[in-house]
VOGU-3710 file (C-alpha; in Angstrom, 3 decimals, decimal comma):
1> xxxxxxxxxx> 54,791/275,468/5,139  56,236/273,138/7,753  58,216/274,363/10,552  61,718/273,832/9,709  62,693/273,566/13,386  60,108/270,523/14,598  61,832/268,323/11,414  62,501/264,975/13,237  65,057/262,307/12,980  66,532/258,910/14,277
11> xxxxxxxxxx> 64,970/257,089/17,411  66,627/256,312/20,397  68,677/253,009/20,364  66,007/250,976/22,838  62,838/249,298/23,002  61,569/248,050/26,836  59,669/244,929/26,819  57,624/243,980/29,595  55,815/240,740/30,587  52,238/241,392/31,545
21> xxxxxxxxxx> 49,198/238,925/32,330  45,411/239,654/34,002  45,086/239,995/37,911  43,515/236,890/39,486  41,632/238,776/40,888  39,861/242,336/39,772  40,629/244,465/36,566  44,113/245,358/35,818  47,383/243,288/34,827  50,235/241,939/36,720
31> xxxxxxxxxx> 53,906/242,764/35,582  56,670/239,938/35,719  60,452/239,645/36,395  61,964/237,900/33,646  65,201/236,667/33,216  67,422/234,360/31,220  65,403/231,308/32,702  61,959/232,792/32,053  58,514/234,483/33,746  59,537/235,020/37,532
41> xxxxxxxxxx> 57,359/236,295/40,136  55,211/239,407/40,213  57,164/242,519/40,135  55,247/245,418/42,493  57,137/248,553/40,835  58,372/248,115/37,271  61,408/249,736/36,674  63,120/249,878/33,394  65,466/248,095/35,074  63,156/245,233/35,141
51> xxxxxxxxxx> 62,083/245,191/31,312  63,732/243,206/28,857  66,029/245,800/27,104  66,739/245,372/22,788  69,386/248,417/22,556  71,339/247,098/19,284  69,082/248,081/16,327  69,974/248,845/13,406  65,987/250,093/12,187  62,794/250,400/14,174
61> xxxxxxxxxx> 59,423/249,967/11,908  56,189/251,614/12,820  53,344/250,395/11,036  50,127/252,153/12,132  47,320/249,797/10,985  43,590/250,855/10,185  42,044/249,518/12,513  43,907/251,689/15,095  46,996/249,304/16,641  50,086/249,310/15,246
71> xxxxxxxxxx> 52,876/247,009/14,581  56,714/247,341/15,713  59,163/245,264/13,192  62,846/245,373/14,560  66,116/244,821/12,459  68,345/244,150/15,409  71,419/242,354/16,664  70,365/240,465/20,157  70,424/236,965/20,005  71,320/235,801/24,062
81> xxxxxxxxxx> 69,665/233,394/26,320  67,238/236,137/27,494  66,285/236,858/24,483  65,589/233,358/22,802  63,666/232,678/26,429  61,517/236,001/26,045  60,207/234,721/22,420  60,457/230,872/23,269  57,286/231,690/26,856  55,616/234,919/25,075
91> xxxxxxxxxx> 55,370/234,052/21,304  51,840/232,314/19,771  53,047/228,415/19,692  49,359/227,532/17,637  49,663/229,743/14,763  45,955/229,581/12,959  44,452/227,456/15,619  42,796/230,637/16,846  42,230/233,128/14,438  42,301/236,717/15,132
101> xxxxxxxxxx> 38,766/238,235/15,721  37,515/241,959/15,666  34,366/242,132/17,613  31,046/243,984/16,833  32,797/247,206/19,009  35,858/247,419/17,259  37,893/245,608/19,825  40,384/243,702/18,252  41,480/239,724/19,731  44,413/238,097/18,499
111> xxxxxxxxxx> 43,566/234,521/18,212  47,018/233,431/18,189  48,348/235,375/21,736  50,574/233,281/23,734  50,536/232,709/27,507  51,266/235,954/28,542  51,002/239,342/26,835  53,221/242,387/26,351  53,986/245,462/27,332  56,435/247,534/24,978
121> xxxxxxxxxx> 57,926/250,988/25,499  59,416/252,513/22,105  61,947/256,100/22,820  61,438/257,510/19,867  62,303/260,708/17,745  63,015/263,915/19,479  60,923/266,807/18,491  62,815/270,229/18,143  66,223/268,390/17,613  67,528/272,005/16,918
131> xxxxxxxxxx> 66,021/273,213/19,766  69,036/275,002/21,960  66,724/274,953/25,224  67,055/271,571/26,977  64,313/271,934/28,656  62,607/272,649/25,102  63,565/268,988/24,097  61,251/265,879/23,712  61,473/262,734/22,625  58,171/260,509/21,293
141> xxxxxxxxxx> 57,313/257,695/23,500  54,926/255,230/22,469  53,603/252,827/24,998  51,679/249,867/23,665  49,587/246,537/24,698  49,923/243,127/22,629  51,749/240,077/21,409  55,136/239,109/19,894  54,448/237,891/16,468  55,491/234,342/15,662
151> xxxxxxxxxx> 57,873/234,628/13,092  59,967/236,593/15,721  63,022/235,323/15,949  63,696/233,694/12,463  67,691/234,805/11,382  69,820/233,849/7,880  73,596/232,819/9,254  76,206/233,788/7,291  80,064/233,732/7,601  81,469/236,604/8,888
161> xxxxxxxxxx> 78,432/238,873/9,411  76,365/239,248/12,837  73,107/237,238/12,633  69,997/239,686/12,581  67,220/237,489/14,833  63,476/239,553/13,409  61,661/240,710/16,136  57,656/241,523/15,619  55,366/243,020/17,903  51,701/243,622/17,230
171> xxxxxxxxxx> 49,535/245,384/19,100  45,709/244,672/20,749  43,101/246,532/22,328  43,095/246,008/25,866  39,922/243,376/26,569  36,537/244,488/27,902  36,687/244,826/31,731  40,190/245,274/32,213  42,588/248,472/31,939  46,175/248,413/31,824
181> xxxxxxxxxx> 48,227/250,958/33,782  51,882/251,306/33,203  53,466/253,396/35,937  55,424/256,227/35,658  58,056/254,436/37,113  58,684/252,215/33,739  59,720/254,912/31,882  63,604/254,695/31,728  64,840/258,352/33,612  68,231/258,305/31,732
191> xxxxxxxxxx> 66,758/258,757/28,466  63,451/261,125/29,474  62,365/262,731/32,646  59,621/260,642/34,412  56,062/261,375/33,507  54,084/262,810/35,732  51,267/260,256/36,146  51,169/256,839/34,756  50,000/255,848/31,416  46,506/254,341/30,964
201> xxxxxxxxxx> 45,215/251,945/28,390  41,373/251,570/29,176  39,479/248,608/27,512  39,658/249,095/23,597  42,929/251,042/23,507  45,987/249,154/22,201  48,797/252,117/21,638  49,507/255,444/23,286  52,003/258,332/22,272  53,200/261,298/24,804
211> xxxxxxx> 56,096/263,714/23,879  58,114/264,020/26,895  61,190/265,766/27,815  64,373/264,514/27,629  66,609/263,775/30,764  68,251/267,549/32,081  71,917/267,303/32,533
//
């Protein structure tokens, strides 16, 4: 039988988005600043400070697809300037022009990718809600590597009700040659406490889960 105690439920109210694109030069990927007027310059640390923040959703959809990524579908409430700009520079703007390729290793290309790629942080469930320890308390963080899909951003207006803008992320495997590190810095402090390393995608890996512990009071 199950453990009644590690029963989880609800998510925390955020996803982090960061901007991300291939060094000039060497193996690993550049994050951006990004603001209501777009892709800034190079951004040394991440914070989550310096990701774009969606923190008024109503449901978070996990799809975890066979061939190992996964896909992130949003109902949510953020419709701003930074938000319209984020989906306007990062979303595919050729839909079919480039179809999406798996190659002889597994690794997985989407055809479709806009100009940059993405970087998204998802604070998920806590395990051991019940759990009276706080130091016993973790929430599920899943780190992933991809595109925003292009539908993103499609909304139904209607009189008197908030408009609910989609938002789709799918994940890719991180190309041959490169590897994607996502310091421990990223991680938002006020909802967990900080990893102790940094996260790692090598080449082939699109998505990565950790448990970590919640923020101490």
């Amino acid at each position: 039988m199950a453990d009644k105690t590690d029963l989880t439920m609800g998510m925390a109210n955020a996803v982090d988005i960061f901007v991300v694109k291939p060094k000039e030069a060497g193996t690993g990927y550049d994050f951006y600043a990004f603001n209501d007027t777009g892709i800034g310059e190079i951004v040394t640390s991440p914070t989550a400070t310096t990701a774009i923040r969606l923190d008024v959703i109503e449901q978070n959809a996990l799809e975890y697809q066979s061939d190992g990524t996964i896909k992130v579908t949003l109902t949510q409430y953020q419709n701003d300037v930074k938000f319209r700009k984020l989906l306007a520079d990062n979303r595919p703007t050729t839909v079919g022009t480039r179809p999406d390729k798996t190659m002889i290793d597994g690794q997985k290309i989407l055809g479709s990718a806009g100009r940059f790629s993405i970087v998204q942080i998802v604070y998920g469930n806590l395990l051991n809600d019940f759990e009276t320890t706080p130091a016993n308390k973790k929430r599920l963080i899943i780190t992933a590597f991809g595109n925003i899909i292009a539908t993103s951003g499609s909304f139904t207006g209607k009189d008197g009700e908030y408009n609910q803008p989609t938002y789709e992320f799918q994940s890719s495997s991180v190309p041959t040659g490169f590897t994607l590190t996502v310091p421990k810095g990223a991680y938002d402090t006020d909802i967990i406490t900080a990893p102790s390393a940094d996260t790692t995608l090598n080449a082939g890996e699109s998505v990565k889960e950790a448990y970590l512990q919640i923020k101490q009071s």
